[in-house]
Biopython code that builds the backbone (N, CA, C, O; Angstrom):
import numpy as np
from Bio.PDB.StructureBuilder import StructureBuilder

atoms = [
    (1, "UNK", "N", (-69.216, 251.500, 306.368)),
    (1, "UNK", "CA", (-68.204, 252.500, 306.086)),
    (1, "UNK", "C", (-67.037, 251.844, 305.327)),
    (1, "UNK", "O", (-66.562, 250.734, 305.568)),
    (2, "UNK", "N", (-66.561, 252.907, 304.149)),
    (2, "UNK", "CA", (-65.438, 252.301, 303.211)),
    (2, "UNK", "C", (-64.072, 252.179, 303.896)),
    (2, "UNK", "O", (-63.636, 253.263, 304.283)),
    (3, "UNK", "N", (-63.435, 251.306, 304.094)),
    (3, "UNK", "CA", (-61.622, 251.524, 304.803)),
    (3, "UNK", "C", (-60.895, 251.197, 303.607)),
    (3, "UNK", "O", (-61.380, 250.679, 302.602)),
    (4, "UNK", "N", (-59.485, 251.594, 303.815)),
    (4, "UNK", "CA", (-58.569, 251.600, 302.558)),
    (4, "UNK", "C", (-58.286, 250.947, 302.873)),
    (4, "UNK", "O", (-58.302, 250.790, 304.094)),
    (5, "UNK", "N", (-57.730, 249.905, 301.919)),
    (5, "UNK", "CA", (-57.130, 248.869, 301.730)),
    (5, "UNK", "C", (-55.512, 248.446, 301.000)),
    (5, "UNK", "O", (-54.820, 247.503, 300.617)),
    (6, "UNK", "N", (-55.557, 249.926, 301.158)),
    (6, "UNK", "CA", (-53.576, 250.219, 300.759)),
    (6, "UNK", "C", (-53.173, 250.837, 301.619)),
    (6, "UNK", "O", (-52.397, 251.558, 300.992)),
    (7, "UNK", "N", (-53.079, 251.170, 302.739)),
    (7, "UNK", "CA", (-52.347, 251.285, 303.632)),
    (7, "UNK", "C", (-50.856, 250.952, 303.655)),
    (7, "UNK", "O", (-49.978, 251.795, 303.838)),
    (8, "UNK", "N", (-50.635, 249.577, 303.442)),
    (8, "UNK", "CA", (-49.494, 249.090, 303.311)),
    (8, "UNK", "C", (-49.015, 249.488, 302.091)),
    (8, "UNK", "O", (-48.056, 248.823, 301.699)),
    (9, "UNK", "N", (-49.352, 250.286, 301.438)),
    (9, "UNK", "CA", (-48.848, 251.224, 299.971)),
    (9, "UNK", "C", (-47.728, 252.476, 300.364)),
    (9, "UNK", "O", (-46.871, 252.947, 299.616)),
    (10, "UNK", "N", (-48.022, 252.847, 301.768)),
    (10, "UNK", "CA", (-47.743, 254.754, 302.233)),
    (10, "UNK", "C", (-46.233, 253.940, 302.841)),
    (10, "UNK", "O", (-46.076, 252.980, 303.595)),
    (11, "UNK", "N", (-45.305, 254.802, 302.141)),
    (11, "UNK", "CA", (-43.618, 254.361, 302.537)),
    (11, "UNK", "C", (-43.699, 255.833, 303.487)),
    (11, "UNK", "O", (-44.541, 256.727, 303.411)),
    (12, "UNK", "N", (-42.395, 255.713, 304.479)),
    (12, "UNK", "CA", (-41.479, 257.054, 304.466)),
    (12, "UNK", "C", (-41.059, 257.989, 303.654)),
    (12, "UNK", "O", (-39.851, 258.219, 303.707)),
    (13, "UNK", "N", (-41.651, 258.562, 302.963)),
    (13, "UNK", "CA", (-40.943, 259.511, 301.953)),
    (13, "UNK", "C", (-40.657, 261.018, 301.778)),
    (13, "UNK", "O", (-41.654, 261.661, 302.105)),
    (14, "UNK", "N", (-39.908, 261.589, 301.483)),
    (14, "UNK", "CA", (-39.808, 263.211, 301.400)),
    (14, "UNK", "C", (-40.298, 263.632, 300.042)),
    (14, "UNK", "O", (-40.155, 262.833, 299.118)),
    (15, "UNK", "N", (-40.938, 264.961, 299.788)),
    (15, "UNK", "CA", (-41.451, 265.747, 298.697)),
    (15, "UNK", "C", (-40.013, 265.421, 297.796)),
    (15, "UNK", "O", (-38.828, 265.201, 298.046)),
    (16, "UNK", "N", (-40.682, 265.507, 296.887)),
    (16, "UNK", "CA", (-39.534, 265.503, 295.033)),
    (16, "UNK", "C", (-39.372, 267.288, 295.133)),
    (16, "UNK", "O", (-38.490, 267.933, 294.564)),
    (17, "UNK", "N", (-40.372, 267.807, 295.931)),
    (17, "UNK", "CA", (-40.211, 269.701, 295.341)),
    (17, "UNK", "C", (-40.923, 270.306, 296.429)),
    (17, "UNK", "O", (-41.569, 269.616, 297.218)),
    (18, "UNK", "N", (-40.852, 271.407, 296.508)),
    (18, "UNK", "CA", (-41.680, 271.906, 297.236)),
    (18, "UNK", "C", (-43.298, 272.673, 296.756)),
    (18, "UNK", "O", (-44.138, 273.213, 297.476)),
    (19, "UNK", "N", (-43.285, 272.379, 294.809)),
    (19, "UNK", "CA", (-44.372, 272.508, 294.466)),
    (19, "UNK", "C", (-44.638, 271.760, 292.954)),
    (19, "UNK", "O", (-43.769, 271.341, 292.189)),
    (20, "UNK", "N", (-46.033, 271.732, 292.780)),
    (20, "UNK", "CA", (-46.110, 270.686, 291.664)),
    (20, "UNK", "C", (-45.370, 270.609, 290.467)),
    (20, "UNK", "O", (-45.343, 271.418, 289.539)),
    (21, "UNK", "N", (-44.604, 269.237, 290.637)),
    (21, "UNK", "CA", (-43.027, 268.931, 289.568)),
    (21, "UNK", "C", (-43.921, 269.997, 288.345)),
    (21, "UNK", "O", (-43.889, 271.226, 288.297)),
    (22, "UNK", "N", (-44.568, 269.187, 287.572)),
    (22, "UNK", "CA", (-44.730, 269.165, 286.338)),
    (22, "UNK", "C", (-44.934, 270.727, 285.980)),
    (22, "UNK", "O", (-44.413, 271.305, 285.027)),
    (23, "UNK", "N", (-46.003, 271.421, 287.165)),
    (23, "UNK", "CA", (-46.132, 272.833, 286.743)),
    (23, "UNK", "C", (-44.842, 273.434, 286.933)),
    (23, "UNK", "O", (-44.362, 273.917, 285.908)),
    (24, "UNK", "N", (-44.245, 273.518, 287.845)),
    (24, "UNK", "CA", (-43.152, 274.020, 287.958)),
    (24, "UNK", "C", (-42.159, 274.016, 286.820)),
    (24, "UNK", "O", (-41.282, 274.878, 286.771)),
    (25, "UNK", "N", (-42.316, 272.691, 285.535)),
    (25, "UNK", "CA", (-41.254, 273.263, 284.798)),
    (25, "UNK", "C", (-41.745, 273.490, 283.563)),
    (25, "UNK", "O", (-41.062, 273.347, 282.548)),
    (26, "UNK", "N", (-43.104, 273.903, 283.566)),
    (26, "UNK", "CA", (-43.907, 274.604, 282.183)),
    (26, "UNK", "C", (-44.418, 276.303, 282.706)),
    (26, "UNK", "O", (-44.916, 277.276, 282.140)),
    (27, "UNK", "N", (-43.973, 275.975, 284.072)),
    (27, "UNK", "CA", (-44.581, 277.176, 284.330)),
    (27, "UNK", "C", (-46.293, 277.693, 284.999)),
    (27, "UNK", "O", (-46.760, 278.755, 285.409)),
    (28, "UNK", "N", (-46.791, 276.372, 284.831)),
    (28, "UNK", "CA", (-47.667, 277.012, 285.648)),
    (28, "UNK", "C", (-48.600, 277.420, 286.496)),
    (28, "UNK", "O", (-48.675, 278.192, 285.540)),
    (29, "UNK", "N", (-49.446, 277.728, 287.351)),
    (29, "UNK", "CA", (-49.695, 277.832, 288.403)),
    (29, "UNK", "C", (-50.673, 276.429, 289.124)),
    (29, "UNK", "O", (-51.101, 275.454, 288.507)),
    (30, "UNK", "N", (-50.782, 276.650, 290.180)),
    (30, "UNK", "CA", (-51.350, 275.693, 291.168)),
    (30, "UNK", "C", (-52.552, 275.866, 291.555)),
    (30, "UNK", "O", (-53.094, 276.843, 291.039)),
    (31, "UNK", "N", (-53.416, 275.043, 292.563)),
    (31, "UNK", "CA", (-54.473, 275.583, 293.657)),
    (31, "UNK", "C", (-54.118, 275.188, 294.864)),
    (31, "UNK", "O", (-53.951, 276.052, 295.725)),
    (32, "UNK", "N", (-53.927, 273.791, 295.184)),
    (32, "UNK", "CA", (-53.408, 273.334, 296.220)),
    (32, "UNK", "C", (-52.280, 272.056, 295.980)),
    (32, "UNK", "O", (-52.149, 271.737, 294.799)),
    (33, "UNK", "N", (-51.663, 271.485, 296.724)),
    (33, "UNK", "CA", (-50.770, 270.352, 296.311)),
    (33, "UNK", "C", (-51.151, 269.425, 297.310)),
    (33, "UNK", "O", (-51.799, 269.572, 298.346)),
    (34, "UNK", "N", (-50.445, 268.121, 296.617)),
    (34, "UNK", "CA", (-50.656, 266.801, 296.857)),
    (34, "UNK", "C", (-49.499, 265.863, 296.989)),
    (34, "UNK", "O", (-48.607, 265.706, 296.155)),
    (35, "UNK", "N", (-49.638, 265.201, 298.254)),
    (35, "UNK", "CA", (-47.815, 264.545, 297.799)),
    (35, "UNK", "C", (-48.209, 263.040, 298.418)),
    (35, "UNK", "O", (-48.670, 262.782, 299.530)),
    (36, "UNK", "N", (-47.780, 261.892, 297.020)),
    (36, "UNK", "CA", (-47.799, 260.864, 296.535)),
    (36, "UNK", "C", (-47.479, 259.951, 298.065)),
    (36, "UNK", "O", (-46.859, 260.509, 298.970)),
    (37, "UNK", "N", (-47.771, 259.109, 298.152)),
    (37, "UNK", "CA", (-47.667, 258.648, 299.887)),
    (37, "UNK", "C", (-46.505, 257.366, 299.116)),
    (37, "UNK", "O", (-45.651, 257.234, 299.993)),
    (38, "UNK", "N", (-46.251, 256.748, 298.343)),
    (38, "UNK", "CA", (-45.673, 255.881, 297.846)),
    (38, "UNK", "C", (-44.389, 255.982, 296.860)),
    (38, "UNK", "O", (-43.743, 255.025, 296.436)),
    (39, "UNK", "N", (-44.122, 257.612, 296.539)),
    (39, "UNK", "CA", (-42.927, 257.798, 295.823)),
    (39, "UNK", "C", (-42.587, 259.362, 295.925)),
    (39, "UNK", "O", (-41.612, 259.829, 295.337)),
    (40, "UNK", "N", (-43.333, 260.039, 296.603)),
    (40, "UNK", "CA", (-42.713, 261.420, 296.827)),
    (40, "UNK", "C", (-43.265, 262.350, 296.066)),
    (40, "UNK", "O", (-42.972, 263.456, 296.520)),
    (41, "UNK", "N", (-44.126, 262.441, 294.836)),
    (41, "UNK", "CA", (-44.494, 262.902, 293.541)),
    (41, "UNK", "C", (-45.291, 264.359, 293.982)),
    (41, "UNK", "O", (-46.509, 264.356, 294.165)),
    (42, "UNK", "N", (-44.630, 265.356, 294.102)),
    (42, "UNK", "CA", (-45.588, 266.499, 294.254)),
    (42, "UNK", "C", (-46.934, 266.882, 293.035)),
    (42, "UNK", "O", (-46.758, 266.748, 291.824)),
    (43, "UNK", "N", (-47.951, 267.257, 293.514)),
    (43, "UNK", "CA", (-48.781, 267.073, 292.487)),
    (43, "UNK", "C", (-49.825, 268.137, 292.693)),
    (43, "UNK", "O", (-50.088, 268.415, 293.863)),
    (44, "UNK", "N", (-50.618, 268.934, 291.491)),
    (44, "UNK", "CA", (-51.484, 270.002, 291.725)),
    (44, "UNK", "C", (-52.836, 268.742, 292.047)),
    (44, "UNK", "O", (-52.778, 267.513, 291.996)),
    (45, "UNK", "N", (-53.981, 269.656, 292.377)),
    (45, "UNK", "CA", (-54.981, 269.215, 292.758)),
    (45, "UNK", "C", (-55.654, 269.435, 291.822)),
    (45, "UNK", "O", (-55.454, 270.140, 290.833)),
    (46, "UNK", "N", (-57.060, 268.395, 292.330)),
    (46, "UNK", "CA", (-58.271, 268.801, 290.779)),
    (46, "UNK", "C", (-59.077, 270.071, 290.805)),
    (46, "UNK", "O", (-59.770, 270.464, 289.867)),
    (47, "UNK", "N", (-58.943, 270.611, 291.833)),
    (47, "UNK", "CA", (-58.997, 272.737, 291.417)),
    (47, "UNK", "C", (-58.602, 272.915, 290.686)),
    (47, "UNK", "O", (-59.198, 273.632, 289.882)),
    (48, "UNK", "N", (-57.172, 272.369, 290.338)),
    (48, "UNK", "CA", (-56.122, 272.834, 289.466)),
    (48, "UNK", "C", (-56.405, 272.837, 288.255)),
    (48, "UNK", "O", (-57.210, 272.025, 287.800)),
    (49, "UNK", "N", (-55.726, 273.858, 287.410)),
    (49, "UNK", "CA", (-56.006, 273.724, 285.618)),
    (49, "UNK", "C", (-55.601, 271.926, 285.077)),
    (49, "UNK", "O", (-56.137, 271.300, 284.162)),
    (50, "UNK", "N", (-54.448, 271.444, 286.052)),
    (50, "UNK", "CA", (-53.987, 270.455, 285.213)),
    (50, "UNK", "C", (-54.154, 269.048, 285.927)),
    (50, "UNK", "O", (-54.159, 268.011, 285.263)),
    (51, "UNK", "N", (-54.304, 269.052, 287.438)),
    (51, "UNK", "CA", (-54.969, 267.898, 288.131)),
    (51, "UNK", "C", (-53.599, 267.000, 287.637)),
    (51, "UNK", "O", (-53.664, 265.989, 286.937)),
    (52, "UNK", "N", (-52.340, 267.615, 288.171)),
    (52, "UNK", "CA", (-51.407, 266.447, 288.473)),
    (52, "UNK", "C", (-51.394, 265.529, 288.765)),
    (52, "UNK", "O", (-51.063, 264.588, 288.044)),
    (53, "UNK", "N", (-51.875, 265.418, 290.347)),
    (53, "UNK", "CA", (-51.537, 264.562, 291.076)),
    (53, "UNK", "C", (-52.643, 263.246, 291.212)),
    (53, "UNK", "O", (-52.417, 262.273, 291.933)),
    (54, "UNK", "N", (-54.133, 263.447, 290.206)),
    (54, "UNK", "CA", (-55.017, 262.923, 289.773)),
    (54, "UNK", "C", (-53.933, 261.879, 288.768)),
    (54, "UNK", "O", (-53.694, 260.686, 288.954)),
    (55, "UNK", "N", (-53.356, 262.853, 287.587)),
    (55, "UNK", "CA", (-52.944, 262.132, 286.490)),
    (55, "UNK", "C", (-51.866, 261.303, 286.765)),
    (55, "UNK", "O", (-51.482, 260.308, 286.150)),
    (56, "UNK", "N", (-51.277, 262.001, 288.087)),
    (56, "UNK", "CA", (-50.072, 260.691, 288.533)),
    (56, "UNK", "C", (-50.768, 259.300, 289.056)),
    (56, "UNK", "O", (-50.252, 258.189, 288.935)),
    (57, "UNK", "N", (-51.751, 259.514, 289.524)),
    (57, "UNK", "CA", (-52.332, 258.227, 289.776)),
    (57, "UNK", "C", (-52.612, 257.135, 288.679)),
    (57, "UNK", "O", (-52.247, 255.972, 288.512)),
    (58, "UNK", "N", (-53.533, 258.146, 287.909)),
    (58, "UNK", "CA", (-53.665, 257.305, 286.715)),
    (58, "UNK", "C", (-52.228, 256.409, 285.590)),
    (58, "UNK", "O", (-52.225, 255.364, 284.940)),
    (59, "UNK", "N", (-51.278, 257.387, 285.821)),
    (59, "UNK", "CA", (-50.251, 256.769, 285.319)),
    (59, "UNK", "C", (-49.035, 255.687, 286.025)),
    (59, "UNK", "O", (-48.329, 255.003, 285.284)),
    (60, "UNK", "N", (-48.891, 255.630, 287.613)),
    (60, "UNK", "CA", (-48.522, 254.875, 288.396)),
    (60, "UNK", "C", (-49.033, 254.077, 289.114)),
    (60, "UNK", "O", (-48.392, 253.431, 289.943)),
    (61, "UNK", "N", (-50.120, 253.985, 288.954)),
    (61, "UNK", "CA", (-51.361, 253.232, 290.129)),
    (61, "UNK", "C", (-51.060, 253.362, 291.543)),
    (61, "UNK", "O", (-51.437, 252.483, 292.318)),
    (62, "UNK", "N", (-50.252, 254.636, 292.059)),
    (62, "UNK", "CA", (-50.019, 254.719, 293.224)),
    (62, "UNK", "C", (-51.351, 255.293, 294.194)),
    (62, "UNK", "O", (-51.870, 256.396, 294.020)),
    (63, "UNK", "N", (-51.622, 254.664, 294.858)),
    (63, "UNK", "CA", (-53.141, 254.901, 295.394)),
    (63, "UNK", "C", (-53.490, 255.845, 296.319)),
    (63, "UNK", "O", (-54.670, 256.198, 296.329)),
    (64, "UNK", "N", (-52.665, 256.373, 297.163)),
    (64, "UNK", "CA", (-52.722, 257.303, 298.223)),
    (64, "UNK", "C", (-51.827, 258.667, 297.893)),
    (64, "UNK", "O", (-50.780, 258.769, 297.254)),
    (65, "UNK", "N", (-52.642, 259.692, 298.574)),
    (65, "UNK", "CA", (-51.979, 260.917, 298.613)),
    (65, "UNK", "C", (-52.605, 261.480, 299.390)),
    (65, "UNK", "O", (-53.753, 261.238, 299.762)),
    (66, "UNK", "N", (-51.570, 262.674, 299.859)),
    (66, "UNK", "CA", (-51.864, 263.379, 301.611)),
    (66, "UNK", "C", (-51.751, 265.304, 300.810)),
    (66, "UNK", "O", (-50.876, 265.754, 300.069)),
    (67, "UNK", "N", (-52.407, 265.668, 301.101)),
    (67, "UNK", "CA", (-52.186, 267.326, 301.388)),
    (67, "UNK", "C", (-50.965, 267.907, 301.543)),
    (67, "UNK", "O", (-50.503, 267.966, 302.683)),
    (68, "UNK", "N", (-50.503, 268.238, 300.854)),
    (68, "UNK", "CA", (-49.464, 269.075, 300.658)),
    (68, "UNK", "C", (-49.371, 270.446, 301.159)),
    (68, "UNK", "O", (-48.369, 271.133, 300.956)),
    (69, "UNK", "N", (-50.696, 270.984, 302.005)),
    (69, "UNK", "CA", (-50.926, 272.318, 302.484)),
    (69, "UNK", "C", (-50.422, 271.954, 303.809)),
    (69, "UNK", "O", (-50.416, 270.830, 304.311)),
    (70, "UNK", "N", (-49.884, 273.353, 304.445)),
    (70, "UNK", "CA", (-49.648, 273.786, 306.166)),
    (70, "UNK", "C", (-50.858, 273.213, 306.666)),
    (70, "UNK", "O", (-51.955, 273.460, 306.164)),
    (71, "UNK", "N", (-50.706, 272.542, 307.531)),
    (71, "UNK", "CA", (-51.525, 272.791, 308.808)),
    (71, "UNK", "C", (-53.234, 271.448, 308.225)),
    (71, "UNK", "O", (-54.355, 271.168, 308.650)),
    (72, "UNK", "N", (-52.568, 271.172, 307.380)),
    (72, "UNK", "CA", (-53.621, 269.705, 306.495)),
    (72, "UNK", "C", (-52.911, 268.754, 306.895)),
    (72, "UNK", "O", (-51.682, 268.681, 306.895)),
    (73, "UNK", "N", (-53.879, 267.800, 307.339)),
    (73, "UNK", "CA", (-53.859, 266.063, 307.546)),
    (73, "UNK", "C", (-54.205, 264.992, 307.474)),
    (73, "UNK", "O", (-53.901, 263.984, 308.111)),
    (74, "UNK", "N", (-55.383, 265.316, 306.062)),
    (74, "UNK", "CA", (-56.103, 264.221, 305.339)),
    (74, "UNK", "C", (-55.399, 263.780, 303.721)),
    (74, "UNK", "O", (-54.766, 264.366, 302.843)),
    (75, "UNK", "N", (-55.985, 262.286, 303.973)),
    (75, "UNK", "CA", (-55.364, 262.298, 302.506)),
    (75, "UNK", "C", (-56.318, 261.580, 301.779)),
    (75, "UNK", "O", (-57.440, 261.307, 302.205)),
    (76, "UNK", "N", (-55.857, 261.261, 300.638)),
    (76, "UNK", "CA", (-57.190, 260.418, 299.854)),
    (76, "UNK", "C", (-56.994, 258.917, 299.139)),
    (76, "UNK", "O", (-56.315, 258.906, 298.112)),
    (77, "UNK", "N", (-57.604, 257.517, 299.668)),
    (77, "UNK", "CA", (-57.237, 257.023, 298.601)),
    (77, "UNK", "C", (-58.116, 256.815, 297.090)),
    (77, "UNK", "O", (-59.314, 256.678, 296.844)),
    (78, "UNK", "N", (-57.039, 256.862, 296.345)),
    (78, "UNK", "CA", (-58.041, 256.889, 294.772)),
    (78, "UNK", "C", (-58.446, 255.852, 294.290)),
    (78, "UNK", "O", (-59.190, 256.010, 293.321)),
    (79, "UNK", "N", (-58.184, 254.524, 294.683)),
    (79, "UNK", "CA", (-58.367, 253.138, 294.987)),
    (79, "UNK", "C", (-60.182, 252.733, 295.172)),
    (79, "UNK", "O", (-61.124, 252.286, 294.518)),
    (80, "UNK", "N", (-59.794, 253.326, 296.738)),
    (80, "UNK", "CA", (-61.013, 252.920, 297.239)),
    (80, "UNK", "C", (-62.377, 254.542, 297.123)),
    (80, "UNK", "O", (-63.603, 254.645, 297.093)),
    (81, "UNK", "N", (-61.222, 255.473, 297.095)),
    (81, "UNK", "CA", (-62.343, 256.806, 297.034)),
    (81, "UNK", "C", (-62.655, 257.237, 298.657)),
    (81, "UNK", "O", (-63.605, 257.965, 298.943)),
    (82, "UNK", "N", (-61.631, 256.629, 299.770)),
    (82, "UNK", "CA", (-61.618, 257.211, 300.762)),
    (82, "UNK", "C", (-61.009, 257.866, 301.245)),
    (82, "UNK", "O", (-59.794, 257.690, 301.161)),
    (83, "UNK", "N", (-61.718, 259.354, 302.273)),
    (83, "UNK", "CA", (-60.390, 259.964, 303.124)),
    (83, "UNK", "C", (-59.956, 259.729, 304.198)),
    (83, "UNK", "O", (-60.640, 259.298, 305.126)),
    (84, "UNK", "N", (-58.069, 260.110, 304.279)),
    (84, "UNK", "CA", (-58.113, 259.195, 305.408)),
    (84, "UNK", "C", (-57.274, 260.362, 306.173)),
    (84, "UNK", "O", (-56.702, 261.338, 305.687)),
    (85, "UNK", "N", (-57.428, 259.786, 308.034)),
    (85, "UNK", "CA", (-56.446, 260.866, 308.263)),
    (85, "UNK", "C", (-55.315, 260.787, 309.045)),
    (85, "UNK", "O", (-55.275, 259.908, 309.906)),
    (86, "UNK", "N", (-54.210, 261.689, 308.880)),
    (86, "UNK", "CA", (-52.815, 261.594, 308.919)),
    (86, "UNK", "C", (-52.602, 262.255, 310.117)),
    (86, "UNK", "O", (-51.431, 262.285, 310.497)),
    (87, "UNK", "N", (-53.415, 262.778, 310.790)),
    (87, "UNK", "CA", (-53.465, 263.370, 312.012)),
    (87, "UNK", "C", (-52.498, 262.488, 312.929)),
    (87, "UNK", "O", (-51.430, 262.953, 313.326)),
    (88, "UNK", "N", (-52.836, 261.449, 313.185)),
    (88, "UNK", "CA", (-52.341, 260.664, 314.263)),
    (88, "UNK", "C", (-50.642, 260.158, 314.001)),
    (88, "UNK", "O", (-50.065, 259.471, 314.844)),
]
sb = StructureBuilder()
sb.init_structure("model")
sb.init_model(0)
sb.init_chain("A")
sb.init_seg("    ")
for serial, (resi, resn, name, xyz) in enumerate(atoms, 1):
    if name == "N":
        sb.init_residue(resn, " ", resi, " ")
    sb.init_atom(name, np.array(xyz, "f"), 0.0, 1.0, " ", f" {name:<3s}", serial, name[0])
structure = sb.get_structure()
């Protein structure tokens, strides 16, 4: 079984927004959100037309991100390609 190996990547942090930065200031819509475990970065998902929070990875190498939905407590790293969970 795969374990992440950035762990020590995930700070304390609060959301930048309460929905994905980038759509939010072109306008446009979401599927689900994603929030950056290492800088706060709200981000659409790859449902999404624009896969934010995919492209924030690619552009920060920040490796982890958690669910941005109610009542969700997994997150993913893009690193290793594992999910992990935030439950605890």
């Amino acid at each position: 079984m795969t374990k992440c190996s950035h762990t020590d990547q995930i700070r304390d942090i609060q959301p930048h927004t309460r929905g994905c930065e980038e759509c939010l200031k072109t306008g446009e819509k979401w599927v689900h959100l994603r929030l950056c475990m290492s800088c706060g970065h709200v981000g659409c998902c790859d449902s999404s037309k624009n896969k934010h929070a995919t492209k924030h990875f690619h552009t920060t190498t920040h490796p982890i991100m958690r669910s941005f939905e109610p009542g969700e407590d997994w997150g993913w790293c893009y690193i290793d390609e594992v999910e992990l969970d935030f439950s605890r």
